[in-house]
C-alpha positions in Angstrom: -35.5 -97.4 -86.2 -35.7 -99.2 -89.7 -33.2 -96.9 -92.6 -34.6 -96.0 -95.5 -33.2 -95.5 -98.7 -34.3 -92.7 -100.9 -35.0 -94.7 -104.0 -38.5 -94.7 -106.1 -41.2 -96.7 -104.2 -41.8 -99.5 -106.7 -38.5 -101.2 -106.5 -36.9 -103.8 -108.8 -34.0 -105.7 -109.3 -32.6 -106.0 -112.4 -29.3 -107.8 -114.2 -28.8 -109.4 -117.4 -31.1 -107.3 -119.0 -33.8 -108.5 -117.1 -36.0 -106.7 -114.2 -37.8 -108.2 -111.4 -40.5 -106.5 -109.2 -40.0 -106.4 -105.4 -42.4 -107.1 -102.6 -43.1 -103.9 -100.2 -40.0 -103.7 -98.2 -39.0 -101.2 -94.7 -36.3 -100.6 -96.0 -37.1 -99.5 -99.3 -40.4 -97.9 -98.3 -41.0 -94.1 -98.0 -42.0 -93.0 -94.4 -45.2 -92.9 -95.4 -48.2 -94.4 -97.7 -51.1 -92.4 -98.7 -52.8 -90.4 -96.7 -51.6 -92.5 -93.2 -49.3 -94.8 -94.5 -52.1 -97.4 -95.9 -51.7 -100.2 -98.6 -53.4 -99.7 -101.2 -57.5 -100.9 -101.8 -57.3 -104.2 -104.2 -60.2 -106.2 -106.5 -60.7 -108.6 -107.9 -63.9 -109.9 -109.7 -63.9 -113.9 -110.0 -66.8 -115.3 -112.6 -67.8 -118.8 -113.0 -71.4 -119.9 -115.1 -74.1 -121.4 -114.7 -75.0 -120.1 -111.6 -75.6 -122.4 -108.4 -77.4 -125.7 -106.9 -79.9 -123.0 -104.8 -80.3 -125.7 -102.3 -76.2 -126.7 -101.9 -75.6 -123.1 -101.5 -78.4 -121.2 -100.4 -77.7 -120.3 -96.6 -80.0 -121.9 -93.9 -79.2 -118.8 -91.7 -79.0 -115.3 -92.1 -77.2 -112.5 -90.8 -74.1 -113.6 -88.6 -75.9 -117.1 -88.0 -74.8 -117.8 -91.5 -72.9 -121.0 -91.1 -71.1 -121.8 -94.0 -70.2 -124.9 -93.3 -73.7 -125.9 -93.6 -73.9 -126.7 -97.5 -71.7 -128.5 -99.9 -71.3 -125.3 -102.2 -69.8 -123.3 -99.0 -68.6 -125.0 -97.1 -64.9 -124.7 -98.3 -65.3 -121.1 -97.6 -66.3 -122.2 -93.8 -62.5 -121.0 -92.4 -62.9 -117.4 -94.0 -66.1 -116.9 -92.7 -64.8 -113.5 -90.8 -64.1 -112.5 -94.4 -67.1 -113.8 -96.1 -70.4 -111.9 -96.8 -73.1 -114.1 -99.2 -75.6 -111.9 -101.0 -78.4 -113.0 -102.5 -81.9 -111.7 -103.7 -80.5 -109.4 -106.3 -81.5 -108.8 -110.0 -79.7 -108.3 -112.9 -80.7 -106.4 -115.8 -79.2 -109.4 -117.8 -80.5 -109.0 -121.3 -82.8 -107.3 -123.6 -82.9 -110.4 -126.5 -84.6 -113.3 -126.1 -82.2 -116.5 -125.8 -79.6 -114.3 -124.6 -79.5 -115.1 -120.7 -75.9 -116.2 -120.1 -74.3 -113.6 -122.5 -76.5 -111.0 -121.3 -76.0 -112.3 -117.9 -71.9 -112.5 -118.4 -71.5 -108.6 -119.4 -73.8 -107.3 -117.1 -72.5 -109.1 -114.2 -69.3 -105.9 -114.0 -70.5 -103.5 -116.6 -74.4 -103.2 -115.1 -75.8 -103.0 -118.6 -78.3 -104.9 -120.3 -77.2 -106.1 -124.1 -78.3 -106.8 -127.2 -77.7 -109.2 -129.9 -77.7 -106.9 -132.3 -76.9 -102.8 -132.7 -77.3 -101.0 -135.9 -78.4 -104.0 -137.9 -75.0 -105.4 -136.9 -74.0 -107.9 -134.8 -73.3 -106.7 -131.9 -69.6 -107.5 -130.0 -69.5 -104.2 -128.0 -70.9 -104.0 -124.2 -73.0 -100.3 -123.4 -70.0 -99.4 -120.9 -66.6 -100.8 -119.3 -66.6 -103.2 -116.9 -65.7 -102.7 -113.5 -62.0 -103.5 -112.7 -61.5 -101.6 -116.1 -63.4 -98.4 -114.5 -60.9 -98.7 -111.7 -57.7 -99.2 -113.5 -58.1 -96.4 -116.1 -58.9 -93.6 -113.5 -57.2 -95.1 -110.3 -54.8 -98.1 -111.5 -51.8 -96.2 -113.6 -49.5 -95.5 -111.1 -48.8 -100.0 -111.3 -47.1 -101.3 -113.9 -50.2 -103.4 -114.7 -53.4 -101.1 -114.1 -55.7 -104.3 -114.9 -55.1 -107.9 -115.2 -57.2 -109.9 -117.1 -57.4 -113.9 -116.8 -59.1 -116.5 -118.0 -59.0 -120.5 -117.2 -60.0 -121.6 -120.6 -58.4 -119.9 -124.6 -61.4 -118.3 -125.7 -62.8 -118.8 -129.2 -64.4 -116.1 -129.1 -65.2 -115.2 -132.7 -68.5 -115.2 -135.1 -71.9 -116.2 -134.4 -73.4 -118.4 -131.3 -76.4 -119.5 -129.9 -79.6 -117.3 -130.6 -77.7 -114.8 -133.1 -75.4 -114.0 -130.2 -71.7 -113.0 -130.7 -69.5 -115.5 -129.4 -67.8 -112.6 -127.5 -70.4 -112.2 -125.1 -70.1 -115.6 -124.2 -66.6 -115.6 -123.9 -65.9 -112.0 -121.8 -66.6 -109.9 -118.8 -64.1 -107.3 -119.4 -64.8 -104.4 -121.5 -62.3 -101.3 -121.7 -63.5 -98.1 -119.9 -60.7 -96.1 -122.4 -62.8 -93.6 -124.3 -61.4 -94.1 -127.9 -62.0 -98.5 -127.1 -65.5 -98.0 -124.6 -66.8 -101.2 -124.1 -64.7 -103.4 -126.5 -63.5 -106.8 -125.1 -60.2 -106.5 -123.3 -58.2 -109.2 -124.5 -58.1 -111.8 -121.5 -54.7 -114.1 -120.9 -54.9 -117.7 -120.5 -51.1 -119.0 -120.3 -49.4 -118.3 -117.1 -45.7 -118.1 -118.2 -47.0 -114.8 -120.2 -48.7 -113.4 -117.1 -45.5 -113.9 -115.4 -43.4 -112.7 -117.8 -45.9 -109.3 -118.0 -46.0 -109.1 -113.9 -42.2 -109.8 -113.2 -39.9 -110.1 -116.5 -41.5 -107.5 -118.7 -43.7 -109.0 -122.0 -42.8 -108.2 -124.9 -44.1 -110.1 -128.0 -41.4 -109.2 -130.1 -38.4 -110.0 -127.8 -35.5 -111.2 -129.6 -34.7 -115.0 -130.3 -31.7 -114.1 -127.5 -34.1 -113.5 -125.3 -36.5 -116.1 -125.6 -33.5 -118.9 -126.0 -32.4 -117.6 -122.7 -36.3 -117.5 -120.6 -37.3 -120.6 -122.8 -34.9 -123.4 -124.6 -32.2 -122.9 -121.3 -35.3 -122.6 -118.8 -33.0 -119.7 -116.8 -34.6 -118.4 -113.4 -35.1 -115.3 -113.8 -34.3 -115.0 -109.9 -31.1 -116.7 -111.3 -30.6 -113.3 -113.6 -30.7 -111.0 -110.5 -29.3 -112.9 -107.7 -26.2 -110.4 -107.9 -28.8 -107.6 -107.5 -30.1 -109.6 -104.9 -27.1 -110.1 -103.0 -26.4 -106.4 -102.6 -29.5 -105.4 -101.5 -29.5 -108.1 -98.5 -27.1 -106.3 -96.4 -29.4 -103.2 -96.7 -32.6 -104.9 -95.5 -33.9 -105.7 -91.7 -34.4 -109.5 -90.5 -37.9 -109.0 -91.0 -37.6 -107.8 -94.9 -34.8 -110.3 -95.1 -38.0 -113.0 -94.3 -40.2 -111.5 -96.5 -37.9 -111.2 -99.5 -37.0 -114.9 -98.8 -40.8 -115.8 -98.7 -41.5 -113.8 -102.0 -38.4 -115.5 -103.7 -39.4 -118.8 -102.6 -42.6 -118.1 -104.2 -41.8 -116.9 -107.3 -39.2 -120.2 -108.0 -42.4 -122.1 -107.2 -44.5 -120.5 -109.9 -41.8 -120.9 -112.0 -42.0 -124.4 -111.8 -45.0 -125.4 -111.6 -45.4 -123.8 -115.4 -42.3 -125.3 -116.5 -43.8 -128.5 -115.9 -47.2 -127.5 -117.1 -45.1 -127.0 -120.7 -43.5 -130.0 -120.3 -46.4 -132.1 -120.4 -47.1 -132.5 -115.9 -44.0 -134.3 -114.7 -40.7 -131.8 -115.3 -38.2 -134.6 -117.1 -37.9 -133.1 -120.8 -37.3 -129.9 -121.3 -39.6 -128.2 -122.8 -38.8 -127.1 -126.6 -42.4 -125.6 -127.3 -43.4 -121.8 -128.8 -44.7 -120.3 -125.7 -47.6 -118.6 -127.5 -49.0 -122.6 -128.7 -49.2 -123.6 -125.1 -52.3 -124.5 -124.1 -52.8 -123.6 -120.6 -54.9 -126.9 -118.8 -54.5 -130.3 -121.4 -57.9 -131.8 -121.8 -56.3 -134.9 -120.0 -55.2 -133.3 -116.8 -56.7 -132.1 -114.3 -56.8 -128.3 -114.3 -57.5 -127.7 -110.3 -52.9 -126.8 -110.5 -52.9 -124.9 -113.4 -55.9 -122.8 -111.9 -54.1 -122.5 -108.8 -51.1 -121.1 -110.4 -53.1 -118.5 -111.6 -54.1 -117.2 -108.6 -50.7 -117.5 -107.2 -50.4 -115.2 -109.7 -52.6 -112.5 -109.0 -51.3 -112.9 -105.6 -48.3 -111.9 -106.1 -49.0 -108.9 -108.5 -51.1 -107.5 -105.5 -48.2 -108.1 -103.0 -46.0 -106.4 -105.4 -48.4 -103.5 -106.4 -47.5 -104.5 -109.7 -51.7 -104.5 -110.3 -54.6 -103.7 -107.8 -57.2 -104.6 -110.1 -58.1 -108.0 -111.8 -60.8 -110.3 -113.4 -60.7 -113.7 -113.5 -63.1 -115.9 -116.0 -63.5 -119.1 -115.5 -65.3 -120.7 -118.4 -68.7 -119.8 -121.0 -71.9 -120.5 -119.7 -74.2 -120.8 -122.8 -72.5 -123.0 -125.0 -72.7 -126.8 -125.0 -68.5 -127.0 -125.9 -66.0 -126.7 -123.5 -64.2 -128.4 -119.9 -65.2 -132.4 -119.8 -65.0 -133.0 -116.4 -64.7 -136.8 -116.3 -61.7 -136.1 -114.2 -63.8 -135.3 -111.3 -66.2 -138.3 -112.0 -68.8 -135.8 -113.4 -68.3 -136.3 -117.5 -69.8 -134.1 -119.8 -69.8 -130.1 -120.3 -71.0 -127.9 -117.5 -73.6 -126.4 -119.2 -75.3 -129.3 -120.8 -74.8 -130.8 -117.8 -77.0 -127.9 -115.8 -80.0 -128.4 -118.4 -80.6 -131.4 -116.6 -81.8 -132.4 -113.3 -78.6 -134.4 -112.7 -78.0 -132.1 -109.2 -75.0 -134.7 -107.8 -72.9 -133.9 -111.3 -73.7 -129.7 -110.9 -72.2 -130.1 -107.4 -69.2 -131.9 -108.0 -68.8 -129.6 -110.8 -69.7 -126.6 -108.8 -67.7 -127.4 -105.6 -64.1 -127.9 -108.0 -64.9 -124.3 -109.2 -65.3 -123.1 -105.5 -62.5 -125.0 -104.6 -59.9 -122.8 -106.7 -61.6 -119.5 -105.6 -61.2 -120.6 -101.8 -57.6 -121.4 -102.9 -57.3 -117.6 -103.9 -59.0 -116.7 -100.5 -56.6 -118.8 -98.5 -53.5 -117.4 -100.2 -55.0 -114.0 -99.5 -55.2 -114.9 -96.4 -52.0 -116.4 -95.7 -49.7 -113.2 -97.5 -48.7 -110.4 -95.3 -49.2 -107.2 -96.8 -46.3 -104.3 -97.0 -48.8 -102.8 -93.4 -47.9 -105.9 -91.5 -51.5 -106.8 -92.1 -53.0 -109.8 -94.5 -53.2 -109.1 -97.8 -57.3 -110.0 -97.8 -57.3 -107.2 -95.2 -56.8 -104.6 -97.9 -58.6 -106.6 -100.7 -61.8 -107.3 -102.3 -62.8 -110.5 -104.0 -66.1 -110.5 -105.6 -67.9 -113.7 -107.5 -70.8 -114.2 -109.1 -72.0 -115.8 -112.3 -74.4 -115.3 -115.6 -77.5 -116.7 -114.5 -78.9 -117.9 -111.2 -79.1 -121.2 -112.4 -78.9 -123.3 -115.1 -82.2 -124.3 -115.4 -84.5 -121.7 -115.2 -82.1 -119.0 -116.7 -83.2 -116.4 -114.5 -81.3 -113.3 -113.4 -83.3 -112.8 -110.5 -82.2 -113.9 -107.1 -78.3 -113.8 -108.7 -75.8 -115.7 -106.2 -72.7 -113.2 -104.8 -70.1 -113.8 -102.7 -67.4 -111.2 -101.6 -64.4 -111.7 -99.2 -62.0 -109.0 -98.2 -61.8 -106.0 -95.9 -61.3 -103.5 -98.6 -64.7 -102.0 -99.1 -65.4 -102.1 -95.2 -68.9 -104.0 -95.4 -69.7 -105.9 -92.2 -68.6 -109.7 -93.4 -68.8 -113.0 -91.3 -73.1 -113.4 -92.4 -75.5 -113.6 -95.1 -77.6 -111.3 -96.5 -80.9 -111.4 -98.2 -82.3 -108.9 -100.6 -85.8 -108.7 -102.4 -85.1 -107.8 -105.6 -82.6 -104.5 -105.5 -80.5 -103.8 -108.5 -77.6 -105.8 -109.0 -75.6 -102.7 -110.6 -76.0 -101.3 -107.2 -73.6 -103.7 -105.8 -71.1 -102.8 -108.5 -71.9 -99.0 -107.1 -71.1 -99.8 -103.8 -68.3 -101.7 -104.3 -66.8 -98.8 -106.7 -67.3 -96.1 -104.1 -65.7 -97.6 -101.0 -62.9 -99.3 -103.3 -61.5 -95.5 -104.2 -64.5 -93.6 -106.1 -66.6 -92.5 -103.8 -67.6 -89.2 -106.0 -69.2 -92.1 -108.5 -72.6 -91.4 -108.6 -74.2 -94.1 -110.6 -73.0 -97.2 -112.5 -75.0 -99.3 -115.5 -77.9 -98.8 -116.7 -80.0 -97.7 -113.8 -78.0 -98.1 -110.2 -78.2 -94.6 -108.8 -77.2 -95.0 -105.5 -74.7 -97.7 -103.8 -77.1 -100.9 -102.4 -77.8 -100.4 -98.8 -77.3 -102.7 -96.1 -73.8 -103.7 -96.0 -72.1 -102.0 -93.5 
């Protein structure tokens, strides 16, 4: 029988004046979780623009005769099929101003509302309600040190006017806060991973002291380094099989750690880096980003396996603007959205399937971690992705592309399903109720009960 040690159950190390989370551990664990012992329900909402190629991702087969290794645009998601389930068919309520299709599109894609360029004669930078993962953090999420994390894979500039009287925010955000004093303001999205890590494992703190910084920063300390006496101690105390998972968790963390050292360093690790942290552009416009995406989601990973968060947003990049990610470093130059203005389809896929690529990284990881129930870490998560618009040349937010993975909300994966023109919102519904609201009633604008269908 495993001993338990009657401590708190988030557990850290600490030394040096430093903290570090721990994974789940036997050993450190209460007797029991929840109700029965369960982990805990996860999301995670991934967003990319511009929608899809319909043909190199549309399914040729529904139900469980959904193959996706079929089309170009799924078929890296081909071994996670068991934890697949495509949608289509659905429409968003998008926007209610002309010209605004992929900011419309981008808020209502987690908050279910319709927007507007303008409210009160202003212009408008405030969505009608909170975004999902937002909903979930500030009602079920503040028992984690992080309630909700919010990414992003490009620095926003999201200030002033854009395209069609637009704000620039609605371009630029899919989080809005669910607080009731902030409701539906932006939530402030991070882009640099040595932040996110420091806010998951070391504690952030924007006013730490010169010490502090010349210590994380100018000496490039491990902060597994700080706490290895902590660490030390506590081995004797653990099993051989929280002995592995420690090991596994450690080894993982040193690997994050550097992969952004040499990220600030310039991609190859020989100099150190003597850089303010809060200039450091997260992916160089001369490298490729694919690693410095990954590292993200090794990220978000980790802060589920640690319960440190349970629910997150990731944003890739705008949709609407004709600025942003040159993707000659794929052999498909120019900016995505310019790009999906044109009938060049062979550039939208290469473009489209590197996107794909890092969100089936995030499922594989998922995959691949064991959770503190002995089962995979997808088991007791939900990823959900979709995008703005349902493509790039029609602008239409009818038919929207979804794809979810995960065991969280218990919908029947492993096949394809095909709606005719039910409320997008009611996804977010559905989603909401079986991830830990189930007395949640209605959600956006009109959803009024959870979409049927999935189980």
């Amino acid at each position: 029988m495993i001993k338990r040690f009657p401590i708190s159950r988030r557990a850290f190390l600490g030394g040096s004046s430093v903290a570090i989370a721990l994974p789940f551990l036997e050993a450190l664990s209460p007797p029991v979780r929840g109700a029965e012992g369960e982990a805990p329900k996860r999301f995670s909402a991934w967003f990319s623009p511009n929608g899809v190629v319909r043909n190199a991702w549309d399914p040729q087969n529904m139900g469980s005769a959904f193959d996706p290794s079929a089309k170009r645009l799924t078929a890296m998601f081909a071994p996670f099929k068991d934890d697949m389930l495509l949608v289509s068919g659905l429409n968003s309520r998008g926007t209610r101003t002309a010209g605004g299709m992929h900011a419309g599109g981008t808020v209502a894609f987690l908050t279910g509302y319709g927007s507007s360029s303008m409210r009160d004669g202003q212009l408008n930078t405030q969505a009608d309600g909170p975004s999902m993962e937002q909903f979930l953090a500030e009602n079920l999420g503040q028992q984690t040190k992080v309630p909700a994390l919010v990414l992003a894979a490009n620095p926003s500039d999201a200030t002033g006017n854009c395209p069609f009287g637009w704000s620039c925010e609605f371009f630029f955000n899919m989080s809005y806060s669910a607080k009731p004093e902030t409701l539906g303001k932006v939530v402030p999205q991070m882009t640099d991973p040595k932040k996110v890590f420091d806010l998951l494992f070391a504690g952030f703190d924007p006013n730490s002291s010169s010490e502090t910084i010349s210590r994380r920063d100018a000496f490039r300390t491990s902060i597994l380094d700080l706490v290895k006496e902590d660490a030390k101690r506590l081995q004797p105390k653990l099993s051989y099989r929280d002995r592995g998972k420690l090991d596994e968790y450690f080894t993982g963390v040193r690997e994050i750690e550097r992969r952004i050292e040499v990220a600030r360093q310039g991609g190859n690790g020989s100099t150190p880096g003597a850089c303010d942290p809060s200039t450091i552009r997260l992916v160089p416009e001369d490298t490729n980003p694919g690693p410095y995406m990954d590292t993200l989601a090794d990220l978000q990973v980790l802060a589920f396996q640690c319960d440190i968060n349970r629910y997150q947003s990731y944003f890739y990049d705008n949709g609407g603007l004709s600025k942003g990610r040159d993707y000659t470093f794929i052999d498909a130059p120019g900016v995505h959205h310019t790009i999906s203005h044109t009938n060049d389809f062979k550039k939208l896929e290469i473009i489209h399937e590197f996107i794909f690529q890092r969100l089936a990284y995030f499922i594989k990881r998922l995959s691949e971690t064991e959770d503190f129930d002995g089962r995979r870490l997808i088991d007791n998560t939900l990823v959900w992705w979709s995008s703005d618009i349902t493509n790039g040349k029609n602008h239409s937010q009818k038919n929207m592309p979804a794809m979810l993975f995960g065991h969280a909300a218990g919908f029947k994966m492993g096949q394809a399903i095909k709606y005719q023109g039910d409320d997008f919102a009611e996804l977010n519904l559905a989603i909401m109720n079986q991830i830990g609201m189930p007395e949640l009633k209605k959600w956006g604008e009109g959803a009024k009960k959870p979409l049927a269908g999935l189980f």
